[in-house]
Residue frames relative to the residue before (quaternion, step in Angstrom):
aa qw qx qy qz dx dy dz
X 1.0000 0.0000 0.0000 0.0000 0.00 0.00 0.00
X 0.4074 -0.6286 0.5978 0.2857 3.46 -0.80 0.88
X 0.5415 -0.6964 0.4223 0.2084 3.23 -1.71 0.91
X 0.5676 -0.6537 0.3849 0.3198 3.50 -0.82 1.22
X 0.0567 -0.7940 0.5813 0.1685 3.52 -1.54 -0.02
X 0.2596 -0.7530 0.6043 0.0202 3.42 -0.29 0.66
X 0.1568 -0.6740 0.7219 -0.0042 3.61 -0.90 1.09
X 0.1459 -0.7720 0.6143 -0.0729 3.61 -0.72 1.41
X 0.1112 -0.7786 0.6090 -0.1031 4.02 0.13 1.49
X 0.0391 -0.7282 0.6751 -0.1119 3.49 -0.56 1.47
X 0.6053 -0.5769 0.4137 0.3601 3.80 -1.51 0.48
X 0.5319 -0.6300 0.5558 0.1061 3.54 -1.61 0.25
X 0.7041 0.4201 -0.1921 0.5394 3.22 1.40 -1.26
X 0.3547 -0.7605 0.5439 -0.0068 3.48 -1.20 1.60
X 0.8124 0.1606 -0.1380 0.5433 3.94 1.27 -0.48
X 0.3747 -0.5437 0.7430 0.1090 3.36 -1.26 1.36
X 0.6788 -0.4809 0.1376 0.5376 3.98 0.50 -0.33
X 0.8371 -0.3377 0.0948 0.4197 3.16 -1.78 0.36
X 0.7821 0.3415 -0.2569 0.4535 3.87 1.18 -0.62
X 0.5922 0.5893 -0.3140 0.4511 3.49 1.48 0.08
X 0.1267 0.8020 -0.5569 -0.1748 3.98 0.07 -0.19
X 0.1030 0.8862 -0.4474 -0.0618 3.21 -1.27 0.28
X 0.3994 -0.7795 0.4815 0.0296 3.53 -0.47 -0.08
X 0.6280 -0.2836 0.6088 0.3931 3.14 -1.62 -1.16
X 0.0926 -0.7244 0.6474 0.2179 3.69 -0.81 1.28
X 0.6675 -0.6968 0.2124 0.1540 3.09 -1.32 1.13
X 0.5517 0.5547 -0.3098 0.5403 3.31 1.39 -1.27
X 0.7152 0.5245 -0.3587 0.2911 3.67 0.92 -0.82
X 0.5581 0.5950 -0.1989 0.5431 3.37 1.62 -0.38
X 0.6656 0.5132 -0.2124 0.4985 3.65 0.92 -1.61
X 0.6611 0.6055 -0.2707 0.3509 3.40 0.34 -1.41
X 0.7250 0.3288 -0.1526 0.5856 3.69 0.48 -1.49
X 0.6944 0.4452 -0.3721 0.4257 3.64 0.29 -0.48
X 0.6781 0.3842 -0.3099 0.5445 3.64 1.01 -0.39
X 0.4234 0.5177 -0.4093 0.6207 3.65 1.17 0.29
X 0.7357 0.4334 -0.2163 0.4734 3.30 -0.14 -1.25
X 0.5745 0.4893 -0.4290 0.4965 4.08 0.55 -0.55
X 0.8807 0.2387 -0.2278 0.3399 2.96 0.15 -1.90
X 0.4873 0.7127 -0.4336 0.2581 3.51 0.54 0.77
X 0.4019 -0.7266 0.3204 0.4559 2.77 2.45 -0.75
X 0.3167 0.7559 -0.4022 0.4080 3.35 1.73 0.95
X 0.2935 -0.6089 0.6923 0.2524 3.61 -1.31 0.97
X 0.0028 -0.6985 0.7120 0.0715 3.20 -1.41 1.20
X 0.3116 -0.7021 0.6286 0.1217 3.04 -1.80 0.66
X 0.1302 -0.8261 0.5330 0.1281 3.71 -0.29 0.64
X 0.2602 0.6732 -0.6868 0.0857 3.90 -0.49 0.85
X 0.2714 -0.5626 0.7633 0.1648 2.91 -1.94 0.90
X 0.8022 -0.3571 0.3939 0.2716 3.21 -2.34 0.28
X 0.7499 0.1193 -0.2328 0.6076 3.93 0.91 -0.19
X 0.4557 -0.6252 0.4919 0.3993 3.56 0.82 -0.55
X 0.4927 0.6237 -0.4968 0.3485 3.55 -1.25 -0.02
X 0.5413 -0.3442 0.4809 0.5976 3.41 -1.29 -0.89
X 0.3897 -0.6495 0.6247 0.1899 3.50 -1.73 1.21
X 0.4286 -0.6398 0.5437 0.3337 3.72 -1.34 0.75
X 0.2361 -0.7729 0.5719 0.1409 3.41 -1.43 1.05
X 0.4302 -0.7099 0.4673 0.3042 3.49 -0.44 1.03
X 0.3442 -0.8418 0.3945 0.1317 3.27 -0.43 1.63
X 0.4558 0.5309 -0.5433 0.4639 3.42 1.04 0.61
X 0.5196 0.5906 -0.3442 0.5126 3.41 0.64 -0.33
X 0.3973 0.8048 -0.1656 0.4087 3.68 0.68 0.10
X 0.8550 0.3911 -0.0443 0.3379 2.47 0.33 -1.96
X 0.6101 0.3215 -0.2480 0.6803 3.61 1.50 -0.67
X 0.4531 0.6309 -0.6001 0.1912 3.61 0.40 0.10
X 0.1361 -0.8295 0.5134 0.1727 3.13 -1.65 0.92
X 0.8189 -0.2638 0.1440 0.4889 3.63 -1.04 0.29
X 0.5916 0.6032 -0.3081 0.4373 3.02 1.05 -1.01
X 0.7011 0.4313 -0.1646 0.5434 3.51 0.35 -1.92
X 0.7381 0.3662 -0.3394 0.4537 3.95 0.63 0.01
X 0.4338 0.4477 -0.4827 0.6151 3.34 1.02 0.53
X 0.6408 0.5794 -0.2238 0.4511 3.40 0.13 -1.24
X 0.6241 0.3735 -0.4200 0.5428 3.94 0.54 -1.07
X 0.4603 0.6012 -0.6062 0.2432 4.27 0.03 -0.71
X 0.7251 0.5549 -0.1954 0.3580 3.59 0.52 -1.27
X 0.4718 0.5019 -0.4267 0.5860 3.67 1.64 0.09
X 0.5910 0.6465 -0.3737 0.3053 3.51 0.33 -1.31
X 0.8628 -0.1629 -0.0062 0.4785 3.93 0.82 -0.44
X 0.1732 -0.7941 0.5587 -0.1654 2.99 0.09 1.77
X 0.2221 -0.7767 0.5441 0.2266 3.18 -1.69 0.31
X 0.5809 -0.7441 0.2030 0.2601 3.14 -1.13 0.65
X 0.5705 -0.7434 0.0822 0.3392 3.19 -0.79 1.22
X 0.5128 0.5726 -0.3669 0.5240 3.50 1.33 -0.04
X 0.7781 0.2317 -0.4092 0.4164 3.78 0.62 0.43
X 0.3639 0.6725 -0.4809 0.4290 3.28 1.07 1.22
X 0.1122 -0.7198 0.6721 0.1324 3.48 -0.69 1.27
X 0.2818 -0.8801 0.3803 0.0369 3.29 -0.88 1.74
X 0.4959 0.7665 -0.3454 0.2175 3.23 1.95 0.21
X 0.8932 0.1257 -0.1663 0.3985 3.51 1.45 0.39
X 0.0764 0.5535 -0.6895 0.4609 2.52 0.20 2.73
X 0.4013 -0.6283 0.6585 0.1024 3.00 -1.58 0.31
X 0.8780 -0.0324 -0.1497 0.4535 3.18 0.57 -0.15
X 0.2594 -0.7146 0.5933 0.2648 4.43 -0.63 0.17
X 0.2611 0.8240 -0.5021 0.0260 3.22 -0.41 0.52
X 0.5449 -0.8031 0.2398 -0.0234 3.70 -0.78 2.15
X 0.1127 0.8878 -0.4281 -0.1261 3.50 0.94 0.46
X 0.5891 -0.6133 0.3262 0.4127 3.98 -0.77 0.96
X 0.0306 -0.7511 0.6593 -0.0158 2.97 -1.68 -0.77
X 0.2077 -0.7256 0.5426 0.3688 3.62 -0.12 -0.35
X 0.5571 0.5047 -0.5361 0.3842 3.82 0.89 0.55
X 0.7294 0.4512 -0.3583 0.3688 3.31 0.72 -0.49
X 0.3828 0.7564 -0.3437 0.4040 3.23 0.75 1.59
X 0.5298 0.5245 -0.1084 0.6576 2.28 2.34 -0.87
X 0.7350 0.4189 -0.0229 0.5327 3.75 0.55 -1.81
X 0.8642 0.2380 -0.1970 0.3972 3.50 0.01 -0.73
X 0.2515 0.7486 -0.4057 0.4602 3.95 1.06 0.53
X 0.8420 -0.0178 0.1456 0.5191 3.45 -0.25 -1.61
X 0.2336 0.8056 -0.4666 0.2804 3.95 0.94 0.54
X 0.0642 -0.8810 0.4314 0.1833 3.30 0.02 0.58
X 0.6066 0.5052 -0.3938 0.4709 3.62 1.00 0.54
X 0.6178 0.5174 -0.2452 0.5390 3.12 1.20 -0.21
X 0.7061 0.3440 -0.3544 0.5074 3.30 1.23 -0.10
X 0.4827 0.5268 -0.4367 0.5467 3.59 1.45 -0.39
X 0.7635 0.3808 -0.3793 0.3581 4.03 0.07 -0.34
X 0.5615 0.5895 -0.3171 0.4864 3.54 1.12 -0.57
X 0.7372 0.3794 -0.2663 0.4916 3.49 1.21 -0.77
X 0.6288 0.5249 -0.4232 0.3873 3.25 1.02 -0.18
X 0.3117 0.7717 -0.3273 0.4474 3.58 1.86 -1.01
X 0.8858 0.1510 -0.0722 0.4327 3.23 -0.36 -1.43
X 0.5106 0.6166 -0.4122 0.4349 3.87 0.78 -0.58
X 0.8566 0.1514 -0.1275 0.4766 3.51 1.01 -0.81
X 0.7853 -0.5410 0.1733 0.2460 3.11 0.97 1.32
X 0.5796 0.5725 -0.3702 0.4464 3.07 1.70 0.61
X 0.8214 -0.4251 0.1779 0.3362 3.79 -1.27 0.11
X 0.2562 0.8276 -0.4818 -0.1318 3.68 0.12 -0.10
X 0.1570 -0.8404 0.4958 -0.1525 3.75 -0.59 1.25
X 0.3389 0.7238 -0.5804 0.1561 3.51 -0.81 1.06
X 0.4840 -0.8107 0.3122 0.1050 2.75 -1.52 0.87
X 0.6150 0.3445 -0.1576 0.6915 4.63 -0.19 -0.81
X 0.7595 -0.1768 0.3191 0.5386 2.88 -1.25 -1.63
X 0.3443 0.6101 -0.6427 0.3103 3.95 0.35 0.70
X 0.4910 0.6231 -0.4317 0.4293 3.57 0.68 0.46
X 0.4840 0.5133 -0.4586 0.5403 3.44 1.13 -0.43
X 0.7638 0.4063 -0.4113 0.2872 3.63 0.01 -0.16
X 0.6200 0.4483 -0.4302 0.4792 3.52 1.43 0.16
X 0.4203 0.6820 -0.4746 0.3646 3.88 1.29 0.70
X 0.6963 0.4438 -0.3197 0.4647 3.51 1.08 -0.29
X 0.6451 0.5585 -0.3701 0.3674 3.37 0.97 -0.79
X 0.3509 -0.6625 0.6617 0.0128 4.34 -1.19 1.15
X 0.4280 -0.5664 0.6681 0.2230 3.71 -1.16 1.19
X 0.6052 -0.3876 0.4440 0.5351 4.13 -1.60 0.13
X 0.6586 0.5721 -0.3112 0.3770 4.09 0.61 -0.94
X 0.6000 -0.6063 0.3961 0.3397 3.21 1.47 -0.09
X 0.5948 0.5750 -0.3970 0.3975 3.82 1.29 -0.82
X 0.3342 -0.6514 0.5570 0.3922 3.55 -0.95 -0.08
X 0.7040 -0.5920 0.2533 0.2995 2.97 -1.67 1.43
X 0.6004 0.5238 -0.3955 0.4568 3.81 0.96 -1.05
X 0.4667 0.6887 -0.5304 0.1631 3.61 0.36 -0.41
X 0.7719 -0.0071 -0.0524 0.6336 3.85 -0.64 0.64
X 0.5308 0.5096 -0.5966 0.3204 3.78 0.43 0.33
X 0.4537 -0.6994 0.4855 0.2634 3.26 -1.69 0.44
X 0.0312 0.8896 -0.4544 -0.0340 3.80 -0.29 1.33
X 0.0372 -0.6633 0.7138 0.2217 3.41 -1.05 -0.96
X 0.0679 0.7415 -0.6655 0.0520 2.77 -1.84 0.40
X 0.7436 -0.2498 0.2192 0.5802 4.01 -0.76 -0.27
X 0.0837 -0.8483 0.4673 0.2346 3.72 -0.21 0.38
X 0.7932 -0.3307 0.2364 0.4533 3.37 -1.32 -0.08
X 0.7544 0.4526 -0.1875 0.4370 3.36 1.13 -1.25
X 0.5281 0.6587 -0.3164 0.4326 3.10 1.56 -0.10
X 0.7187 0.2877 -0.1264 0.6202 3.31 0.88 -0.93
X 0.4146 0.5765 -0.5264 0.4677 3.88 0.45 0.65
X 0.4469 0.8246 -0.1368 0.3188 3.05 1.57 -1.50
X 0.7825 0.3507 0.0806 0.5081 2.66 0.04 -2.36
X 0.2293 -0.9203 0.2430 0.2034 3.47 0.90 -0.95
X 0.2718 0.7374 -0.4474 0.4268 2.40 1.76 1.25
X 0.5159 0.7272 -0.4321 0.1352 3.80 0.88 -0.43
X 0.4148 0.6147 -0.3690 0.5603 3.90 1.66 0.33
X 0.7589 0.3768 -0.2128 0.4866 3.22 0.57 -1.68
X 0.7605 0.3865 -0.3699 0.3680 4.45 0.60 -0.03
X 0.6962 -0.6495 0.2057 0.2263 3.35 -1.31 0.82
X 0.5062 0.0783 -0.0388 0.8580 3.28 2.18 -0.14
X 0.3343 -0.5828 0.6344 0.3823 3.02 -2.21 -0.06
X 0.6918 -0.5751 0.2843 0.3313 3.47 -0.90 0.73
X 0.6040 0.5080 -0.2842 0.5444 3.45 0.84 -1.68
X 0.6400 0.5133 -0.4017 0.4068 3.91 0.42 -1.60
X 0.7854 0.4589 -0.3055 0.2813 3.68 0.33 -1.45
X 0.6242 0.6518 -0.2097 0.3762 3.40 1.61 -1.21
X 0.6042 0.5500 -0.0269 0.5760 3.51 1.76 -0.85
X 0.6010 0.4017 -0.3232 0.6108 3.31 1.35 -0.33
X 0.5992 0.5654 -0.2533 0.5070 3.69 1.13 -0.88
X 0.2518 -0.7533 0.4557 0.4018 4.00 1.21 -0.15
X 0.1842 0.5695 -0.7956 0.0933 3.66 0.15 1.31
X 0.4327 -0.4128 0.7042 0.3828 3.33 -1.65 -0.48
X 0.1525 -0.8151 0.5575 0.0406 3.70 -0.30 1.17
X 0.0181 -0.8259 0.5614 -0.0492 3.97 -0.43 0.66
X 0.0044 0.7294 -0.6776 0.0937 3.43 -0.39 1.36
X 0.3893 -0.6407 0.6614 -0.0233 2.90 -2.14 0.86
X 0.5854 -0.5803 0.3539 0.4419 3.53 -0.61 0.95
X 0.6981 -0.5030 0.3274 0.3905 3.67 -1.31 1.27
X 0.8481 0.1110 -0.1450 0.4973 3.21 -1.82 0.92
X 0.4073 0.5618 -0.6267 0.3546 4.38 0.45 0.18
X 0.5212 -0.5436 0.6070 0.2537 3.19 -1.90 0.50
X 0.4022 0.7163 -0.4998 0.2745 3.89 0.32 0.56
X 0.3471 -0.6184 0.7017 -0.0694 3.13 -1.44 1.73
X 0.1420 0.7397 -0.6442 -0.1328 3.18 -1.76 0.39
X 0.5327 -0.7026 0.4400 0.1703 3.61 -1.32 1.20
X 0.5497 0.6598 -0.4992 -0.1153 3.33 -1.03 0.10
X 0.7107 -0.1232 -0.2989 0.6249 2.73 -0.80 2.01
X 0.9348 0.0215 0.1833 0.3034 2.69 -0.90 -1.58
X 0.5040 0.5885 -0.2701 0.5715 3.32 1.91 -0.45
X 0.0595 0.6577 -0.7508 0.0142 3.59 -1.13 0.83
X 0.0501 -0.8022 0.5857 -0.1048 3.21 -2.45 1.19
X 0.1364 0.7644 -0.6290 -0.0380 3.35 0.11 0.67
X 0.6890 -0.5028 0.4426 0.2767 2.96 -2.17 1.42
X 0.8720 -0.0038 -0.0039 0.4895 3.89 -0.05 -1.28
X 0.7577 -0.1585 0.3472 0.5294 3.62 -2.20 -0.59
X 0.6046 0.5881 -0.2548 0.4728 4.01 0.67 -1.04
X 0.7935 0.3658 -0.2383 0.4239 3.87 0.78 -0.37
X 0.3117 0.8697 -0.3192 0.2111 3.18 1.76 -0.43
X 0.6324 0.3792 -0.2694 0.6194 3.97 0.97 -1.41
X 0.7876 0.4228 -0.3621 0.2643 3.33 0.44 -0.68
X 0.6155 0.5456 -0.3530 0.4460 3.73 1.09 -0.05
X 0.6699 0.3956 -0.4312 0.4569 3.21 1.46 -1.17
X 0.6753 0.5917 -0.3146 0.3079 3.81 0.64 -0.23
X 0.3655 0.5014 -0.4606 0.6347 3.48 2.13 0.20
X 0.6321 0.5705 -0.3524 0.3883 3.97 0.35 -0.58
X 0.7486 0.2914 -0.2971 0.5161 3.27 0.75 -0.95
X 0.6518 0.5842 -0.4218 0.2365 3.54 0.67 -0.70
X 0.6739 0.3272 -0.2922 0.5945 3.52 1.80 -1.17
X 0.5887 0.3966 -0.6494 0.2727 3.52 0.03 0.89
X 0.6121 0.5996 -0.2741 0.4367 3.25 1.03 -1.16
């Protein structure tokens, strides 16, 4: 078997506002990518501008050695418009509360996500990396979440956290307005959901488990 590749599209955008920073949460990035290594996967890391991606610095705080070894590989990404995406096997979105901002209305990021799945390949994200499958439009024009079954950070989740004033939609609200079939799991649970080819986990907590629906339906 030739050797998988995964293409791993993290945010760009570093402030929710002047007293909030944010980023990419880390474990959500570390976690699957150390999955994804030890599987003997080629990963590509681009973010939405390229460069080094911002890491939401709460995210940090539980970081371990591990996930700081692991953070080097943000530090110089490429950007996501010079990625020719026609041979990976799988895209897979880790959250963040920036990619609310950046990964919504992106129009390369929806043009790869549709190509992903249109041709039968993996598409996977995780928290609020779902906001980036809100921009993306089957060939019919429908949007891809439509009657799929997802999850993602839910409303009650981010009430939680208490950012749900400080974001531009609520995710779960925006995903549901889009006709996904939205499926949440009591706050903070480790829960993933499949269809077909579409993988989601709800929070930072679901991360091993989505990146390990990836490996299981490629493998």
């Amino acid at each position: 078997m030739a050797q998988r590749r995964v293409l791993m599209v993290v945010t760009s955008h570093s402030q929710i506002s002047s007293e909030h920073p944010t980023g990419v949460w880390l474990s959500e990035f570390t976690e699957p990518y150390t999955l994804f290594r030890d599987a003997g996967y080629d990963i590509t890391v681009a973010s939405i501008q390229g460069g080094a991606a911002p890491v939401d610095p709460r995210s940090l705080k539980e970081a371990s050695p591990e996930d700081l070894a692991v953070k080097k590989q943000l530090e110089t990404t490429v950007s996501l418009r010079e990625v020719a995406t026609d041979g990976f096997d799988a895209i897979f979105l880790p959250g963040g509360h920036g990619t609310m901002f950046d990964m919504p209305d992106n129009v390369e990021l929806a043009r790869a996500i549709t190509s992903f799945y249109e041709s039968g390949r993996v598409v996977a994200a995780v928290c609020h990396g779902p906001a980036g499958l809100l921009g993306a439009r089957l060939s019919d024009g429908t949007p891809l979440i439509q009657g799929k079954r997802v999850t993602g950070f839910t409303n009650e989740e981010e009430r939680e956290a208490g950012f749900d004033a400080l974001m531009p939609f609520l995710l779960e609200s925006r995903l549901r307005e889009l006709g996904a079939t939205f499926v949440g799991a009591p706050v903070w649970s480790d829960h993933i959901e499949q269809d077909g080819l579409l993988i989601t986990g709800q929070n930072p907590q679901s991360s091993k488990s989505a990146a390990k629906a990836v490996i299981d339906t490629l493998n």
